[in-house]
N, C-alpha and C positions, 0 to 999 in steps of 0.2 A: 504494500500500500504506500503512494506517494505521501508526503511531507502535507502536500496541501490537504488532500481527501482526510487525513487522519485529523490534522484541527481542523476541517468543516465538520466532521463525524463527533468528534470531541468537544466543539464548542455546542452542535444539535443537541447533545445529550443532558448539557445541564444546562440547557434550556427546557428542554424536556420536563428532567427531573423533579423540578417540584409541583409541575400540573399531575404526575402519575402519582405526588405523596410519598417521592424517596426522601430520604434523614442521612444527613451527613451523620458520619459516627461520633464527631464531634459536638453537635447542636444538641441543643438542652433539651430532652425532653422531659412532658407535660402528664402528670401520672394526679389523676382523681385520685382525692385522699378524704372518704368518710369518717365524720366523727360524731359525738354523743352532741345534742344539742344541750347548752346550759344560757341561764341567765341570772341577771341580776336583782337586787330585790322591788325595781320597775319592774320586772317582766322583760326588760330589752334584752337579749343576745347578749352575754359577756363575750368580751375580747378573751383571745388565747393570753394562757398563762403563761407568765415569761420561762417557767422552765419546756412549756411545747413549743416556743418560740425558738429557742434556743435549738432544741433537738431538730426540727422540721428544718433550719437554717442551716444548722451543721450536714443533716443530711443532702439537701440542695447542693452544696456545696462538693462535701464528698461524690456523691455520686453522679452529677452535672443534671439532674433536674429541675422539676420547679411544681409544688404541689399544687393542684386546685382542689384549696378546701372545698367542703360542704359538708353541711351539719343539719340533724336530723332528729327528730325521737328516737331513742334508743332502738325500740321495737322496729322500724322503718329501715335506720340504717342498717341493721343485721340483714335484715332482708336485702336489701341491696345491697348487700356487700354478696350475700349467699349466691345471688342473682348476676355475678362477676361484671358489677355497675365500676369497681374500683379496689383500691388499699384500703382497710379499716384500719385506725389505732384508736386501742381501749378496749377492746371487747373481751370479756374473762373468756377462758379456755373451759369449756367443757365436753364431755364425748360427742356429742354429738354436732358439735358447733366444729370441733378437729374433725371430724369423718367431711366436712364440706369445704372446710376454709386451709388454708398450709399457713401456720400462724411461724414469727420469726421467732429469736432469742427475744429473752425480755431487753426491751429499751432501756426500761426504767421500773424501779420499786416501791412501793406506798407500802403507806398502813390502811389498815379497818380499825377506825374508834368508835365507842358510844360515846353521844353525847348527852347529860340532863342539863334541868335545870340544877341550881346550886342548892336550894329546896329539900330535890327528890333525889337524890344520889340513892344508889343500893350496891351491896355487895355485886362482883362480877368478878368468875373465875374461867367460865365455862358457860358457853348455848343453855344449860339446863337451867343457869339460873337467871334467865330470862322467862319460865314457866308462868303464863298470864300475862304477860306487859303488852305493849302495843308501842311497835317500831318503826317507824319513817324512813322508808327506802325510796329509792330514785325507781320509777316505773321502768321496768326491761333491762334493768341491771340485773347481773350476776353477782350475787357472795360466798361464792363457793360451794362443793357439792355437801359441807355438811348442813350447812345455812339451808339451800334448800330442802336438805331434807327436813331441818325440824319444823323447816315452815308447811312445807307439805303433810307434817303431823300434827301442824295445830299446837308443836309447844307454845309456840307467842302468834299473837295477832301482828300481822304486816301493813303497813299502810302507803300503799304505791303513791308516789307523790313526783313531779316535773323536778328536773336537776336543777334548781334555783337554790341554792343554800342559803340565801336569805329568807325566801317563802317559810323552806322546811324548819328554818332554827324558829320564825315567828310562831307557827305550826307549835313547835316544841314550847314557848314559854309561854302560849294559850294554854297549854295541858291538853292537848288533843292527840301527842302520843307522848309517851314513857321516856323514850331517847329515839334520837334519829342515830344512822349511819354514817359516819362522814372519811371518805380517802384524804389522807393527809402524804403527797409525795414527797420523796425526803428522810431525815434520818430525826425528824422533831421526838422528843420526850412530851409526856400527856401534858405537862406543863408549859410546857412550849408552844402546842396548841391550845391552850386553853387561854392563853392570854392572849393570842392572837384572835381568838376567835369573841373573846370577852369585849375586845375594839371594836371588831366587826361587828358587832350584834349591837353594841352601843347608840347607835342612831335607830337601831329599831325597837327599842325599846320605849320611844317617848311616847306611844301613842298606845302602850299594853299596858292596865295596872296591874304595878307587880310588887308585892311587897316588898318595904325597905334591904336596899342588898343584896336582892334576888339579881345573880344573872345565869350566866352559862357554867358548866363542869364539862369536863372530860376525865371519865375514868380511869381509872390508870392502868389496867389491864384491856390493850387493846384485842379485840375480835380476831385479827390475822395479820401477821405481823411479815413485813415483804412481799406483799400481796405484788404483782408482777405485772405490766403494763406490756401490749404485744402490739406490733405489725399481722395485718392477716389478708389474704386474698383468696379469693375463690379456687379451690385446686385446678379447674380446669383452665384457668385465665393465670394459673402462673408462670410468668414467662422467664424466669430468674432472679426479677426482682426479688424476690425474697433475700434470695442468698445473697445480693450484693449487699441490702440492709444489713443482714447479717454480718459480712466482712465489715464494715464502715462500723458498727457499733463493738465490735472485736477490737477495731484499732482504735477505737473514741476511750475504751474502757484499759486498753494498754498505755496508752497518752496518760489517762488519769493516777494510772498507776506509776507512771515512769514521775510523772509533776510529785505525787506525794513522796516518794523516797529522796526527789532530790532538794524538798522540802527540812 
């Protein structure tokens, strides 16, 4: 082939190329990323939290893409995610959720705490001693498979409530349940959370009467402790993404290790 025929051939082609939808190896691509819908104690949409900021950033970066959130009822986006609409992060792992979805390593680690008022504290060692209370969960959340079971035996009454953690703490210091559930990511002490959380409740407080000194507690034996936050996609829509999540949070978690020893 001549000199000239080969760049007329060669320059056709990427001209071509992006009406047939070809991707340079290099270019960023664009990957749906399903999450739990939350808000605030408006009801507006909270913004992401700076430590998912931080992780969706760092991954952009490592991996050359670029997320397009969207956010959902819990219930909805599991369906869509099952429906291989996109990427889920947040969704518990359970059997049946792993026979549909190829979930990654964990990103990230939380707690499961109760929370009461400061009032109605009770002992808590163990699910059983929840026996009669009524608890404030997030509708279409998962807490585990022993959680559901005792919920499915009617140890405690459950009260599926929207991911607003301001709604549900007002919720809690009406007396309309016992303690809510609340994820705390990070490495906090019940103390740590409770003063944070004693702030936050502070402006919602002026419009409840509550007797003098009454506010927020968190127990000090939390529900489940490292509870594990996941990447997941529908097994049939997985195209490797996963596993390169996976290598990118291997060397995010080698970095942090290499930072603290030279610490």
């Amino acid at each position: 082939m001549n000199p000239a025929k080969r760049a007329f051939l060669l320059q056709s082609a990427l001209l071509v190329a992006p009406l047939l939808g070809l991707r340079d190896a290099h270019a960023q691509q664009m990957v749906s990323l399903i999450m739990g819908e939350a808000f605030d104690e408006a009801g507006r949409p909270k913004l992401m939290r700076p430590w998912q900021r931080t992780l969706l950033d760092y991954l952009e970066k490592e991996l050359n893409l670029r997320f397009d959130v969207r956010t959902y009822p819990w219930p909805r986006a599991e369906r869509n995610a099952r429906n291989g609409d996109g990427l889920i992060f947040g969704l518990p792992k359970n059997a049946g959720r792993e026979r549909a979805l190829r979930y990654s390593e964990a990103a990230v680690s939380s707690t499961l705490w109760l929370v009461t008022r400061s009032d109605a504290t009770f002992p808590f060692e163990k699910l059983s001693d929840l026996r009669g209370k009524t608890i404030g969960a997030v509708r279409g959340y998962g807490y585990g498979e022993e959680f559901e079971r005792a919920r499915i035996e009617k140890l405690f009454k459950v009260e599926d409530d929207l991911p607003s953690r301001a709604t549900r703490l007002q919720r809690l210091l009406l007396k309309r349940v016992d303690a809510v559930l609340l994820f705390q990511t990070g490495w906090q002490t019940a103390a740590d959370m409770e003063a944070e959380l004693r702030a936050f409740a502070a402006p919602l407080t002026k419009d409840i009467p509550l007797p003098p000194g009454v506010t927020l507690s968190v127990l000090p034996t939390p529900v489940q402790v490292d509870t594990q936050q996941f990447f997941a996609v529908a097994r049939s829509r997985d195209d490797g993404l996963i596993d390169r999540i996976n290598a990118a949070l291997l060397k995010q978690q080698k970095q942090a290790s290499l930072r603290q020893r030279r610490s």
